[in-house]
C-alpha positions in Angstrom: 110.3 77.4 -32.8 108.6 80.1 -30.9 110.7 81.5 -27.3 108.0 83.6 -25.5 110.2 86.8 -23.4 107.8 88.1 -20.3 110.7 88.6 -17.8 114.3 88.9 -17.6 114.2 85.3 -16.3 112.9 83.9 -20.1 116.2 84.8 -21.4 117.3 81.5 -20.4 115.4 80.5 -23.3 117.6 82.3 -25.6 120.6 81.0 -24.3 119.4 77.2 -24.5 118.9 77.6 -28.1 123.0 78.6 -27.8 124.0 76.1 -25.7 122.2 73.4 -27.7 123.5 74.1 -31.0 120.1 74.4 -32.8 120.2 74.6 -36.1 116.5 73.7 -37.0 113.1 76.2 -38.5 113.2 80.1 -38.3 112.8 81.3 -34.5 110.1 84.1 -33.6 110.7 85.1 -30.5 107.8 87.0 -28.9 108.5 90.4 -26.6 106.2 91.2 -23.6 108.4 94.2 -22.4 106.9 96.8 -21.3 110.4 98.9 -21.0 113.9 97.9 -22.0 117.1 98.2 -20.3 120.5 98.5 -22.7 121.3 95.3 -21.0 118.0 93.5 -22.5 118.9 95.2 -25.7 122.3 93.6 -26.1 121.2 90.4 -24.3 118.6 90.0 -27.5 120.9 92.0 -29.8 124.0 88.8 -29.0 121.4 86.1 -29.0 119.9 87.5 -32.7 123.2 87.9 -34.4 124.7 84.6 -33.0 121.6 82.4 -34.7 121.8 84.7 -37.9 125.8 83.5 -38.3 124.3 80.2 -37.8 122.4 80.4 -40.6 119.1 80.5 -38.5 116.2 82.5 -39.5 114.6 84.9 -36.5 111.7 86.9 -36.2 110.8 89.2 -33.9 107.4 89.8 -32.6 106.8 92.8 -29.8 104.0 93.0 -28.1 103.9 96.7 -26.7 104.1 99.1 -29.5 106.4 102.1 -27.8 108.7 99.4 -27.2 108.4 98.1 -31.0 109.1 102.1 -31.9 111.7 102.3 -29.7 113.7 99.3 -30.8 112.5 100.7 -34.0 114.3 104.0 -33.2 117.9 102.8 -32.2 118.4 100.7 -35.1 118.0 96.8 -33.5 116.1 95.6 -36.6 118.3 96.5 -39.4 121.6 96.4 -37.4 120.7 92.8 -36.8 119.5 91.9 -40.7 122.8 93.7 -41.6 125.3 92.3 -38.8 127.4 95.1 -39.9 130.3 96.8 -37.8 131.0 100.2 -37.3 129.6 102.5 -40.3 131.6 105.5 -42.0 129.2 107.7 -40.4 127.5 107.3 -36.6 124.5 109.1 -36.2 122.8 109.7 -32.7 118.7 108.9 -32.3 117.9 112.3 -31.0 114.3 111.3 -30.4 115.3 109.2 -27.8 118.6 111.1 -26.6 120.1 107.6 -27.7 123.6 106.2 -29.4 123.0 103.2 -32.0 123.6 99.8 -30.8 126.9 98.8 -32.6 129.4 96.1 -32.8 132.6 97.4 -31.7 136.0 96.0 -31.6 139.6 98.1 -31.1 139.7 99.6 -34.7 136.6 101.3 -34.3 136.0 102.0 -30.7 137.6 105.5 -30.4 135.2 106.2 -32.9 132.3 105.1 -31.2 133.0 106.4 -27.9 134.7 109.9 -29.3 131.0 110.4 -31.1 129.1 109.2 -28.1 130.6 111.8 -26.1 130.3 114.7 -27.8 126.6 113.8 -28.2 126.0 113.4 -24.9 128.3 116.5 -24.0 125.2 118.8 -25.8 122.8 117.0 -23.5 124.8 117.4 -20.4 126.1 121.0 -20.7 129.0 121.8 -18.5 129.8 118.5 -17.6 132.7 116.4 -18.1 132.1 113.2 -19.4 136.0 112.3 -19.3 135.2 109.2 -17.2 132.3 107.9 -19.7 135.6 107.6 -22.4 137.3 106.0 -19.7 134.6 103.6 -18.8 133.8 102.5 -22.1 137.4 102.0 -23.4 138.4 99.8 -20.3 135.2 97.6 -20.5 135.6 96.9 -24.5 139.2 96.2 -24.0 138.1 93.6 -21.3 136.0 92.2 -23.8 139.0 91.6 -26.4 141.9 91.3 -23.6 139.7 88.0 -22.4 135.9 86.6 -23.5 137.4 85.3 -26.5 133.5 86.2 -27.6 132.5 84.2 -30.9 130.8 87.8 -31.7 132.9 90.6 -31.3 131.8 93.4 -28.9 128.1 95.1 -28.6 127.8 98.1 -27.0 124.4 100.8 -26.5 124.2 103.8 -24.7 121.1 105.9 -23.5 120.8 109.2 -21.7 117.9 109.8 -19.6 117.0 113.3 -19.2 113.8 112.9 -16.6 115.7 110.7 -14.3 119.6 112.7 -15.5 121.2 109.6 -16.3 122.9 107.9 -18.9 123.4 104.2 -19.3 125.8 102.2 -21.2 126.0 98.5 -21.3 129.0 96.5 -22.9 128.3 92.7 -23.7 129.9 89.7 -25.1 129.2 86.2 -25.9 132.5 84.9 -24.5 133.6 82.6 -21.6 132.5 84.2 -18.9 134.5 86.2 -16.2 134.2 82.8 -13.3 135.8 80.5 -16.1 137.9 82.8 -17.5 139.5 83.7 -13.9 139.4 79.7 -12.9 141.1 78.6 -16.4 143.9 81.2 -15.5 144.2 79.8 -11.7 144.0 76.0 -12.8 146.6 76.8 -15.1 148.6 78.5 -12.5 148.5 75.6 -10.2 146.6 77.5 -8.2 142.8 76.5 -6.0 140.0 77.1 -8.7 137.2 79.3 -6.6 133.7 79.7 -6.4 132.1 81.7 -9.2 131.3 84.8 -6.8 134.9 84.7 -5.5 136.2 84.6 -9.2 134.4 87.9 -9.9 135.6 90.0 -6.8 139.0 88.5 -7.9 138.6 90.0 -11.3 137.6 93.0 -9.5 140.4 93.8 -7.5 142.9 96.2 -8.8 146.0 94.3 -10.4 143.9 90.9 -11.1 144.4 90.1 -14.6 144.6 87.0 -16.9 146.0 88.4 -19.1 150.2 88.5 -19.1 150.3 92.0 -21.2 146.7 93.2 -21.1 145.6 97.0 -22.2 144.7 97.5 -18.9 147.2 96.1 -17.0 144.7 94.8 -14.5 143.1 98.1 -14.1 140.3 97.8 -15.7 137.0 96.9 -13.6 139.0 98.7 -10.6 138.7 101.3 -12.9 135.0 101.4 -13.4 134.4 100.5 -10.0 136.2 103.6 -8.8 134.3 105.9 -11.0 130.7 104.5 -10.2 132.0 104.9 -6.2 133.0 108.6 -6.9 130.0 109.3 -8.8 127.7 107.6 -6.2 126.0 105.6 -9.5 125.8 101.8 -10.2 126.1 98.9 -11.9 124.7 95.6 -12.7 127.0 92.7 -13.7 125.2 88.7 -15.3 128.1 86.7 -16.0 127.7 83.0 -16.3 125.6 82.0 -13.2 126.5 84.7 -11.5 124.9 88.2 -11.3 126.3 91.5 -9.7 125.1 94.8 -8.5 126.8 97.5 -6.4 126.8 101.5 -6.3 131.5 101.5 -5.5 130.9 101.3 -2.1 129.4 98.0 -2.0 128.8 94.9 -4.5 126.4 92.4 -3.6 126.7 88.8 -5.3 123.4 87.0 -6.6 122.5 83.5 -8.2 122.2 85.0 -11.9 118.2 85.3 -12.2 119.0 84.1 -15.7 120.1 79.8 -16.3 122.1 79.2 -19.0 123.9 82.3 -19.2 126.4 82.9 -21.6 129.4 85.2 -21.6 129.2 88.7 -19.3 127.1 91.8 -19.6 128.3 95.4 -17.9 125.4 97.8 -17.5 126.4 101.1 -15.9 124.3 103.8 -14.6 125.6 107.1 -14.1 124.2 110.6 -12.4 124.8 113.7 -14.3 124.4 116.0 -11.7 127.3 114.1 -10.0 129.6 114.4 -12.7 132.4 117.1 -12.0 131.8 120.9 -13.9 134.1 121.4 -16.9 136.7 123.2 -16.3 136.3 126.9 -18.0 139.2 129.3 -18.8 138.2 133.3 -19.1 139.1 134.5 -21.9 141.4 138.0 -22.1 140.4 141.0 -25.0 143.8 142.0 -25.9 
């Protein structure tokens, strides 16, 4: 089978593959990218590792070479041929100011985001990256507290030095934040709601389906906060709904991509709006 990727929009072909259980020849999907997002990374990343422990052979084929390199670069080939979690050692791709994509779950996510922060910290001198910890821990503990995701947890982060941003994305494979919220009403006895509704419910401060979450219902509230305060953004794809907002305001859209499976959290935040670390002088006794 051959699944041609021009656009976002072709992703839908991935995920039909999913839906439909195939189990037939090898795969070779075929990249026109020019540029890739850490969403699009993970978005290919889930779909490759999902066919792989379903015994299906995929081949990928990119198109535009820097983006080959690139992909190249951050590990997607043989973390994929590997499907391995978290390694003894983490090493960042300094040739593109870049963590490794990884599979994460709760025994190895300090780790991950411990390393990924003190890499970026000698990128972004003098800043605090506090809330990057923050942000990552809550959105991989939404993953576990309630995707029951087939795949674990993926996670990639990128800093951008000509634009002074860094970008993390966190994705799953799991149900979905609309049926995840409307499984918890139904059960409740409560009105199921429309998919856009079930997300700004998940979004409010205190929403949780969860009886004893890590989070405690903090969690997107959280993230949401932090994006406001920083004046950055974020883009949201979860089932057929997709999200964007800058904390201020989130704006609801019919997800570009059909078919979509499970949720994908990509946020964007600006260094220069990051608070200055805190210094203490030093006294010569």
């Amino acid at each position: 089978m051959d699944i041609v990727i021009k656009s976002q929009r072709d992703y839908h072909k991935l995920f039909q593959t999913i839906q439909e259980g195939y189990q037939g020849d090898p795969i070779t999907i075929h990249m026109y990218h020019k540029f890739l997002e850490p969403m699009d990374i993970l978005i290919l990343t889930e779909f490759i590792i999902f066919q792989l422990n379903q015994k299906v052979e995929i081949n990928l084929w990119v198109d535009n070479s820097d983006v080959k390199g690139y992909l190249e670069a951050i590990g997607l080939f043989e973390f994929c041929s590997s499907n391995y979690h978290e390694p003894t050692e983490l090493k960042e791709i300094a040739s593109y100011s870049a963590m490794p994509l990884r599979r994460v779950n709760r025994e190895t996510m300090n780790y991950y985001i411990g390393r990924t922060q003190m890499y970026f910290q000698t990128l972004c001198d003098r800043k605090d990256l506090g809330m990057l910890d923050i942000t990552l821990s809550e959105l991989i503990n939404n993953v576990y507290d309630h995707s029951n995701s087939p795949i674990d947890c993926f996670v990639f982060c990128q800093y951008y030095p000509q634009k002074g941003q860094i970008k993390l994305a966190v994705g799953d494979l799991g149900f979905g934040i609309p049926k995840t919220v409307n499984n918890y009403l139904s059960n409740k006895g409560a009105d199921t709601v429309s998919p856009y509704d079930a997300v700004k419910w998940a979004l409010k401060l205190n929403r949780t389906t969860q009886s004893m979450p890590h989070n405690a219902g903090r969690g997107l509230d959280t993230v949401c906060s932090f994006i406001k305060v920083n004046q950055g953004s974020w883009k949201l794809f979860s089932d057929n709904v997709k999200m964007t907002g800058n904390g201020n305001k989130n704006h609801f859209f019919d997800n570009p991509i059909n078919i979509f499976i499970g949720t994908v959290i990509e946020i964007t935040i600006i260094v220069d709006n990051l608070e200055e670390l805190e210094t203490m002088d030093v006294l010569d006794w």
